[in-house]
KEGU-274470 format. One record per residue (C-alpha): residue in one letter; residue number from 1; x, y, z. Coordinates in Angstrom, 3 decimals, always signed. Layout:
residues N
resn->A, resi->NUM, x->X, y->Y, z->Z
...
//
This chain:
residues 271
resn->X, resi->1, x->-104.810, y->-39.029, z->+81.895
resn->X, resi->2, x->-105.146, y->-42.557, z->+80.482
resn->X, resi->3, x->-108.115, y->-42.819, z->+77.831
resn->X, resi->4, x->-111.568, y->-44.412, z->+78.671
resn->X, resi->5, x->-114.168, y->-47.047, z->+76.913
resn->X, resi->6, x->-117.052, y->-45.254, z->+75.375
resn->X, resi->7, x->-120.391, y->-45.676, z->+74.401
resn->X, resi->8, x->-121.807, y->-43.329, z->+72.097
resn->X, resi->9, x->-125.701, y->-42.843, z->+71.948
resn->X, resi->10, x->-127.685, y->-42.227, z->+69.417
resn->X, resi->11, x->-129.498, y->-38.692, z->+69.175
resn->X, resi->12, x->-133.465, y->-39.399, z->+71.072
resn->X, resi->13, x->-132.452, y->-41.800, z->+73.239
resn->X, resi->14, x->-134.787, y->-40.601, z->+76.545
resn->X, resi->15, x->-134.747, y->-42.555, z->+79.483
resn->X, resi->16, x->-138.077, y->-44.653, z->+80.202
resn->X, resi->17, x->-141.069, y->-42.905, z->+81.828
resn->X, resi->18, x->-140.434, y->-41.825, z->+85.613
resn->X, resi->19, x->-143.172, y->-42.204, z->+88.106
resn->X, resi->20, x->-142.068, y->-41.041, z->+91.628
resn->X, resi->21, x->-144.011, y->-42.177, z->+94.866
resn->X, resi->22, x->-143.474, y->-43.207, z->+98.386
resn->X, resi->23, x->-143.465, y->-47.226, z->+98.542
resn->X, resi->24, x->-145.328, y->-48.754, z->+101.280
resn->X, resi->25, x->-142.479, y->-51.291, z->+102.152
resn->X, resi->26, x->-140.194, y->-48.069, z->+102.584
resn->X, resi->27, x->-142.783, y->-46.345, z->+105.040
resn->X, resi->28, x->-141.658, y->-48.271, z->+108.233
resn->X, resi->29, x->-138.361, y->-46.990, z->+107.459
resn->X, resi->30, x->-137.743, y->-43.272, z->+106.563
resn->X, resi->31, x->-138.377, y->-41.352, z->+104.052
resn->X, resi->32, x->-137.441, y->-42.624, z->+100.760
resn->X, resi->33, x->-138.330, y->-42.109, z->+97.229
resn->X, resi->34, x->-140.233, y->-44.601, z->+94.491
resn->X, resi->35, x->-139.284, y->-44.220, z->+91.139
resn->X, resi->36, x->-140.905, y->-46.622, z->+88.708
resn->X, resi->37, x->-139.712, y->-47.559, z->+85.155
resn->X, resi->38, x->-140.404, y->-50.707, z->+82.484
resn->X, resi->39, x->-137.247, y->-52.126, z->+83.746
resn->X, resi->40, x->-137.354, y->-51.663, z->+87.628
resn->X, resi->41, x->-138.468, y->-49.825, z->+90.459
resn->X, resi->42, x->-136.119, y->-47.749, z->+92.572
resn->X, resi->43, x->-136.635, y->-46.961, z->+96.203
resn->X, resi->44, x->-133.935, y->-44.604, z->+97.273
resn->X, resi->45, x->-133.430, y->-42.803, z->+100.418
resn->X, resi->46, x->-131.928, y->-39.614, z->+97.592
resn->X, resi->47, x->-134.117, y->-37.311, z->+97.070
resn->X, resi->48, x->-136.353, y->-37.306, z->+93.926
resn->X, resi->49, x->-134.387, y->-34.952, z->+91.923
resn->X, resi->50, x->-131.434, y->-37.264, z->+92.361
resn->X, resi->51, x->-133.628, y->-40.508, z->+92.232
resn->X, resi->52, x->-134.686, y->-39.938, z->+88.991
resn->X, resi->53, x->-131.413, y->-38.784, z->+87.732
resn->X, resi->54, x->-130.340, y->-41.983, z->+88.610
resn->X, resi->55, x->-133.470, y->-43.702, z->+87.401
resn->X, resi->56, x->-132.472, y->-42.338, z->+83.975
resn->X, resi->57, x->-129.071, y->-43.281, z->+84.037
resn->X, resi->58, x->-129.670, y->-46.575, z->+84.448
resn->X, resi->59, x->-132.074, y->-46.817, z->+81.877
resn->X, resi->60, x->-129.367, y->-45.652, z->+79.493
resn->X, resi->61, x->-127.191, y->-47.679, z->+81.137
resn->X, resi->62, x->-129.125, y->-51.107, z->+79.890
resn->X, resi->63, x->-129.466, y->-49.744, z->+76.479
resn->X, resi->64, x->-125.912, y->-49.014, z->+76.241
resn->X, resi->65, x->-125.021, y->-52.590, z->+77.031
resn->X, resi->66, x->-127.261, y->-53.893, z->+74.506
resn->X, resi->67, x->-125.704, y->-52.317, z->+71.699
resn->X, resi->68, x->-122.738, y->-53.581, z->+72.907
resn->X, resi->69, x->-123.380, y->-56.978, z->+73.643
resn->X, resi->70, x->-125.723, y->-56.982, z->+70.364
resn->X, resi->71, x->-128.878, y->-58.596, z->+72.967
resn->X, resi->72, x->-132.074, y->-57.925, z->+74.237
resn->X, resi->73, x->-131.247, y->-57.585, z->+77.807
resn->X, resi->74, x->-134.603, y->-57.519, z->+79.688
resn->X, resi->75, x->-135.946, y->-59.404, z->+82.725
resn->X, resi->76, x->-139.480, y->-60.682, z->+82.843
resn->X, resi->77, x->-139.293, y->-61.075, z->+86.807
resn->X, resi->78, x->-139.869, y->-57.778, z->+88.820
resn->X, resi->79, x->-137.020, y->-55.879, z->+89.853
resn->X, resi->80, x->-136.191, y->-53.655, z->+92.447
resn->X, resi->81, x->-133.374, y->-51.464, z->+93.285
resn->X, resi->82, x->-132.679, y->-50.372, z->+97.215
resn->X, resi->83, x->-130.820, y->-46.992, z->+97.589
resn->X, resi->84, x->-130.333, y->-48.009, z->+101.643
resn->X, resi->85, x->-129.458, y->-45.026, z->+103.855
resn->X, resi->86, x->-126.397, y->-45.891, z->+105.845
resn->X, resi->87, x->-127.611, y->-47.246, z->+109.002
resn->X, resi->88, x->-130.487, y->-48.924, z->+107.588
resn->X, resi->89, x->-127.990, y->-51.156, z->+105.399
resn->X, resi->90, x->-125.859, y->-52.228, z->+107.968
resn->X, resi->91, x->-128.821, y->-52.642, z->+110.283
resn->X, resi->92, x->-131.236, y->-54.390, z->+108.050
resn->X, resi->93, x->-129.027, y->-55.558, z->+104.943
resn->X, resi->94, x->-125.177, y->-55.722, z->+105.117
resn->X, resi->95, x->-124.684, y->-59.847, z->+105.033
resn->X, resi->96, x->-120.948, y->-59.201, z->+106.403
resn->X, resi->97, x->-118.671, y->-56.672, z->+107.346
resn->X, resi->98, x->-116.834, y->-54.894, z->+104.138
resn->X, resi->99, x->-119.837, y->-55.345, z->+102.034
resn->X, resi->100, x->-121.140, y->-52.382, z->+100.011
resn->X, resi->101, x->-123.995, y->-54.188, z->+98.104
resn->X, resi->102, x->-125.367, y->-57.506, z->+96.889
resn->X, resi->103, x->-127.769, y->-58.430, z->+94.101
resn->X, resi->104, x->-130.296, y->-61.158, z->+94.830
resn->X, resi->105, x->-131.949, y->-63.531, z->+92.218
resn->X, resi->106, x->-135.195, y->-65.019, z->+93.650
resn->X, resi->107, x->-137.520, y->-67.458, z->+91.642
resn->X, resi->108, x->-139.935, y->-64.816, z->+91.186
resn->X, resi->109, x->-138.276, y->-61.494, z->+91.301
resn->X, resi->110, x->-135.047, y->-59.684, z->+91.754
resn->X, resi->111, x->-133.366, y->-57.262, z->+94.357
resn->X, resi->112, x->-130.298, y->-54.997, z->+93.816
resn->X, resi->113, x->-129.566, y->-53.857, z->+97.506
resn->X, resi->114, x->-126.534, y->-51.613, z->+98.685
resn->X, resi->115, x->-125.761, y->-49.046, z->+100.719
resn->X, resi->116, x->-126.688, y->-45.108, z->+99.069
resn->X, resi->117, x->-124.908, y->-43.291, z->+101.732
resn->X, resi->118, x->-121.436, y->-44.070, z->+99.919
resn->X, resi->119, x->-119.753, y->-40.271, z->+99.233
resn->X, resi->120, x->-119.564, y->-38.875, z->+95.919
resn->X, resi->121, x->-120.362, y->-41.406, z->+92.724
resn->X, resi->122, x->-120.193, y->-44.527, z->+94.904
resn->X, resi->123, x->-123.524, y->-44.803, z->+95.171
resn->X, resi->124, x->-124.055, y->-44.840, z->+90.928
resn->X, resi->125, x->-121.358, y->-47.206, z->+90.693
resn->X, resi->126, x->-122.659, y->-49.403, z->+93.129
resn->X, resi->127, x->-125.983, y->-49.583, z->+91.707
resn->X, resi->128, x->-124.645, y->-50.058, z->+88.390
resn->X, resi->129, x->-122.010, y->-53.386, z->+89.285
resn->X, resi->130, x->-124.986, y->-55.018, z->+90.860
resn->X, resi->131, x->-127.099, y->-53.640, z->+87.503
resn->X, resi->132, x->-124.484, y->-55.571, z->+85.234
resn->X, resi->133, x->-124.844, y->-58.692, z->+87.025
resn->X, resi->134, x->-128.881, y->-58.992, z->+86.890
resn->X, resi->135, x->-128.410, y->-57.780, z->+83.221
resn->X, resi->136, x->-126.143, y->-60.606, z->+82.463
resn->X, resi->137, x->-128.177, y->-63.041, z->+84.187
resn->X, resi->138, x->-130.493, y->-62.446, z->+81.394
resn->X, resi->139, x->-128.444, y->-63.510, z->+78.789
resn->X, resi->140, x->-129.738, y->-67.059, z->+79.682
resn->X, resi->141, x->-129.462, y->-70.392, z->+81.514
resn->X, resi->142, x->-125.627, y->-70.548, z->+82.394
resn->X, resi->143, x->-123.662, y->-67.989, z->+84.235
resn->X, resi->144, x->-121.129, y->-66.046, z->+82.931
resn->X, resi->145, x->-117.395, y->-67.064, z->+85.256
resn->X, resi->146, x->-116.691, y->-65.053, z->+88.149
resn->X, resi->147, x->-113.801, y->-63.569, z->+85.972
resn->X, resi->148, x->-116.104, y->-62.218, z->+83.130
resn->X, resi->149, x->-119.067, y->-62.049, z->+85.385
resn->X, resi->150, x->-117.127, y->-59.574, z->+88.143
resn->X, resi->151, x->-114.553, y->-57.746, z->+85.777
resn->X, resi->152, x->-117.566, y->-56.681, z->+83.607
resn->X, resi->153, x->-119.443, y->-55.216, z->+86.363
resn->X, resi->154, x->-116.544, y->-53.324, z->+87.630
resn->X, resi->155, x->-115.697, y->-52.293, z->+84.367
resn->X, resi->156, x->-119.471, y->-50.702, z->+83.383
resn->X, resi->157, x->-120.141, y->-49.693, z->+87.100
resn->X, resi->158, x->-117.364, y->-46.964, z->+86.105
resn->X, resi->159, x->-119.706, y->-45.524, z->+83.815
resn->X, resi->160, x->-119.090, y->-41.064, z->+83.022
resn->X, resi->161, x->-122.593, y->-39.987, z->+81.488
resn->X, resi->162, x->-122.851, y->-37.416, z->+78.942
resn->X, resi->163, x->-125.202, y->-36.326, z->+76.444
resn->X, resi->164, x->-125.034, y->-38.720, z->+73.583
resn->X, resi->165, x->-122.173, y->-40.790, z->+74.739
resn->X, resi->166, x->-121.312, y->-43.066, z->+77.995
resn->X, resi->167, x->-117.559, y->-43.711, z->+78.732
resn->X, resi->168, x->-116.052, y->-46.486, z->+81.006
resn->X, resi->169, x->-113.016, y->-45.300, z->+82.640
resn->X, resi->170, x->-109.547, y->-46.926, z->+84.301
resn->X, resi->171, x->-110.086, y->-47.762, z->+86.948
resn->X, resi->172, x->-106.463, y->-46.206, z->+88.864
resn->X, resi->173, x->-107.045, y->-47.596, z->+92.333
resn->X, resi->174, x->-106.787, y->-51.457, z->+90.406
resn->X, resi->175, x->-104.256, y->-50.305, z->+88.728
resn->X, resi->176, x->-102.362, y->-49.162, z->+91.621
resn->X, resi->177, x->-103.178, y->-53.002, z->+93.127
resn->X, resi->178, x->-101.957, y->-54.612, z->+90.319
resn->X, resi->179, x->-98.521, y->-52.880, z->+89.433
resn->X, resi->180, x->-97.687, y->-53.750, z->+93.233
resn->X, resi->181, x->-98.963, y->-57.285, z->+93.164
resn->X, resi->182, x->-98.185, y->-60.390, z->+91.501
resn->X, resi->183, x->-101.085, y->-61.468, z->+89.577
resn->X, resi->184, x->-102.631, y->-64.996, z->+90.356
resn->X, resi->185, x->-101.545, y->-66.854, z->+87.513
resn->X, resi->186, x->-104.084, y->-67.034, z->+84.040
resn->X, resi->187, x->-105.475, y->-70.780, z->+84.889
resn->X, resi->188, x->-106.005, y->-70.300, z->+88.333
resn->X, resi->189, x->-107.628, y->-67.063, z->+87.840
resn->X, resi->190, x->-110.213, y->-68.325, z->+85.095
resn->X, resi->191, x->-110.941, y->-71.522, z->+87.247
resn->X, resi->192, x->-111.869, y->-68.976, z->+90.479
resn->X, resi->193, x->-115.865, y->-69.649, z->+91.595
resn->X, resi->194, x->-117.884, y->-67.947, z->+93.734
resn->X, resi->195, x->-116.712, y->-70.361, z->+96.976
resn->X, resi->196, x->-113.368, y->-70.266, z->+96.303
resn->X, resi->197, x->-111.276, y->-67.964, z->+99.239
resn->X, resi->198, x->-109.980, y->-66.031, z->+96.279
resn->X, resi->199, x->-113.669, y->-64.875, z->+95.645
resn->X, resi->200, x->-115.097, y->-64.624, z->+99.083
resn->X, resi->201, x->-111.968, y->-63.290, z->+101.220
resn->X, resi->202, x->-111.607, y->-59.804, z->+101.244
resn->X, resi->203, x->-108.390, y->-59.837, z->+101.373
resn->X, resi->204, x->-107.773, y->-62.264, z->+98.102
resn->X, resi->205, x->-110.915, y->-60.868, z->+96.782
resn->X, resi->206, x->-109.125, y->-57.237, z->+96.038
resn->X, resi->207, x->-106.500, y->-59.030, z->+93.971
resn->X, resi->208, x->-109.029, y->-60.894, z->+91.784
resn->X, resi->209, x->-111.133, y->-58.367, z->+91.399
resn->X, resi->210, x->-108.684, y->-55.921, z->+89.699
resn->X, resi->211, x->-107.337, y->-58.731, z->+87.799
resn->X, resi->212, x->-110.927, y->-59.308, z->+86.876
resn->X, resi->213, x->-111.405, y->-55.276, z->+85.525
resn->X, resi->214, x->-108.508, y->-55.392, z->+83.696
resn->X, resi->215, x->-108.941, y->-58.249, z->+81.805
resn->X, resi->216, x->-112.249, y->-56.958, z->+80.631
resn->X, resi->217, x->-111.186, y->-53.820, z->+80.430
resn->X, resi->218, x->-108.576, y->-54.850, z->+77.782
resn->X, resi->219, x->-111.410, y->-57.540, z->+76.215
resn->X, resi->220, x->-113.719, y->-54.385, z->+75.401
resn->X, resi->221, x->-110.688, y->-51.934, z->+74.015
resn->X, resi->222, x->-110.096, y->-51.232, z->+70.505
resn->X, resi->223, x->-107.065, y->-52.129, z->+70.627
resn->X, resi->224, x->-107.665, y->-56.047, z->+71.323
resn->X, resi->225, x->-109.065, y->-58.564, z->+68.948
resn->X, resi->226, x->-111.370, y->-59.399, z->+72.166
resn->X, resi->227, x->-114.313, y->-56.825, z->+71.423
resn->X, resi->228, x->-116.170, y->-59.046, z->+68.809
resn->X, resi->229, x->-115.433, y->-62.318, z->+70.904
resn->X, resi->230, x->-116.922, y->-61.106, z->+73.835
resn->X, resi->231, x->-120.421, y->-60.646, z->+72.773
resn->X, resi->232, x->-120.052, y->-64.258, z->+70.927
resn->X, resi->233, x->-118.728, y->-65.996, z->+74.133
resn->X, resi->234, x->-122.222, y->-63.990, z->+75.828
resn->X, resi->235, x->-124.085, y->-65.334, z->+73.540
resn->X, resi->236, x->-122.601, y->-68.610, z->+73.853
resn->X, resi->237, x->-123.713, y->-68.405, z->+77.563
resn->X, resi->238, x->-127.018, y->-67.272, z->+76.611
resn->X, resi->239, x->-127.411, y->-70.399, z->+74.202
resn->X, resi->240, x->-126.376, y->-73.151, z->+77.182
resn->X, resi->241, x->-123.527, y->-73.359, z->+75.300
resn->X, resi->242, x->-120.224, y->-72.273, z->+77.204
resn->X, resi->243, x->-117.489, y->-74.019, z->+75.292
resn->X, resi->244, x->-118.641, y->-72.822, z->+72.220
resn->X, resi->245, x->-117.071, y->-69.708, z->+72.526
resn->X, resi->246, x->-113.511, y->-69.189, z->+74.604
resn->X, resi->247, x->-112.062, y->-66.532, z->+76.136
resn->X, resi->248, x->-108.340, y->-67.715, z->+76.132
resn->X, resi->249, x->-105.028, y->-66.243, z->+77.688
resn->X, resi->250, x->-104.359, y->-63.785, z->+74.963
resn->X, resi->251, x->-107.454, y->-62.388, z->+75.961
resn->X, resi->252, x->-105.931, y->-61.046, z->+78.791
resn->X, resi->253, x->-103.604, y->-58.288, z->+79.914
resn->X, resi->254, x->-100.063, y->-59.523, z->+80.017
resn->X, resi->255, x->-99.219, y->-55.830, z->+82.336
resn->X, resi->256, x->-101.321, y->-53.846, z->+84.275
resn->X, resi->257, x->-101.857, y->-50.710, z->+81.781
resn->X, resi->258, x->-104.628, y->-49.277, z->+80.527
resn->X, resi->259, x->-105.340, y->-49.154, z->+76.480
resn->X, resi->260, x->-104.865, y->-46.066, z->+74.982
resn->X, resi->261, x->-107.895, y->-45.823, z->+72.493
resn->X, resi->262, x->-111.261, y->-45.355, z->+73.234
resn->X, resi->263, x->-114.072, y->-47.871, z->+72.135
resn->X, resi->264, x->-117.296, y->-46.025, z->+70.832
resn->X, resi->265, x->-120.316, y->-48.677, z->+70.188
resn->X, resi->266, x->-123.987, y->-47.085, z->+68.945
resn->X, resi->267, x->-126.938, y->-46.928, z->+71.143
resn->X, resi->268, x->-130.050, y->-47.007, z->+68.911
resn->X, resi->269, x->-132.359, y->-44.330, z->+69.942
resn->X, resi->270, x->-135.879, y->-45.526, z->+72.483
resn->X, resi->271, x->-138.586, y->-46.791, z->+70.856
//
């Protein structure tokens, strides 16, 4: 079994305080449950046992990536997380056909909307790509490229919880994609935005996207020179300053294989 990222977490890290309701925009729908934290609500068509596992797990989630990224990763608009049940996403929410779920920046708050009735872990790792992306829009004023922006989420969304330590796994069915594909070559990739076909085609899209997790997936290893880069280039971003920091080719991957050491980063415990 190939080896996994890992976050380790400090001992008394507890998630956030959990308040569970029933939200009045979710009445006209079914039944769904509230959870509240600092961070973010979550109204989830799971039921509450499962909503606030989740809840939690998030929670950690963002605290994880801070340690990593060495920032304060914290939104001051409101936030709210849709668990969808199946037919109420593709009724009320799915924007196109192949779609899982989307996260939506507003002037004056944020949504994280997908679709809950995904089998097994989908529905985590769903919530936790579109997670990654709101967290990184806090960084500050410019984006983060579709490359870093993308391969991170599906890199973190992979997330195994434990007791005192999170662990990002490979990702085999990218793998799979990628030893059977040739890769779109380094300066096209890096130059991809969010209108270009190989971005917004599903088709194309699968091809980036792995591309994408493996190049961050090899950024955040031990094995790579990458790890203390990355949080400088994100801070770079977070400054309005994107060419102060580079990610360059031998950032990436030259083969589609996974490192073999884990990466354990601190969590400090909740204040």
């Amino acid at each position: 079994m190939a080896a996994a990222l890992a976050v380790l977490l400090a001992p008394g890290l507890a998630p956030a305080c959990l308040a569970a309701g029933t939200s009045d925009a979710a009445r006209g729908l079914r039944s769904y449950t509230e959870i509240t934290t600092a961070d973010f609500v979550l109204v989830t068509s799971q039921d509450e046992l499962r909503a606030r596992k989740m809840a939690a797990q998030i929670v950690m989630f963002r605290r994880a990536l801070e340690s990593l990224f060495g920032a304060q990763l914290r939104s001051s608009l409101p936030t709210t997380i849709f668990a969808l049940s199946g037919p109420e996403w593709t009724r009320y929410a799915q924007p196109r056909d192949g779609m899982e779920g989307y996260f939506a920046a507003q002037p004056f708050a944020v949504d994280l909307v997908f679709d809950a009735s995904r089998p097994g872990r989908q529905p985590l790792e769903l919530t936790l790509h579109e997670y990654t992306h709101h967290l990184l829009r806090t960084m500050g004023p410019s984006r983060a490229p579709p490359f870093v922006d993308e391969g991170l989420a599906e890199v973190l969304s992979s997330a195994r919880f434990g007791t005192r330590v999170i662990r990002f796994g490979v990702r085999e069915d990218h793998l799979a994609l990628l030893r059977r594909s040739a890769w779109l070559p380094f300066e096209r990739f890096v130059d991809v935005r969010q209108r270009d076909p190989h971005y917004l085609d599903y088709a194309q899209a699968r091809l980036f996207y792995a591309q994408a997790w493996a190049t961050m997936y090899y950024a955040l290893s031990s094995e790579a020179s990458a790890p203390r880069r990355l949080p400088a280039y994100l801070q770079a971003l977070r400054a309005g300053d994107p060419a102060a920091a580079q990610l360059t080719e031998p950032t990436a991957p030259t083969a589609p294989t996974a490192p073999a050491a884990e990466t354990l980063v601190g969590v400090p415990a909740a204040r």
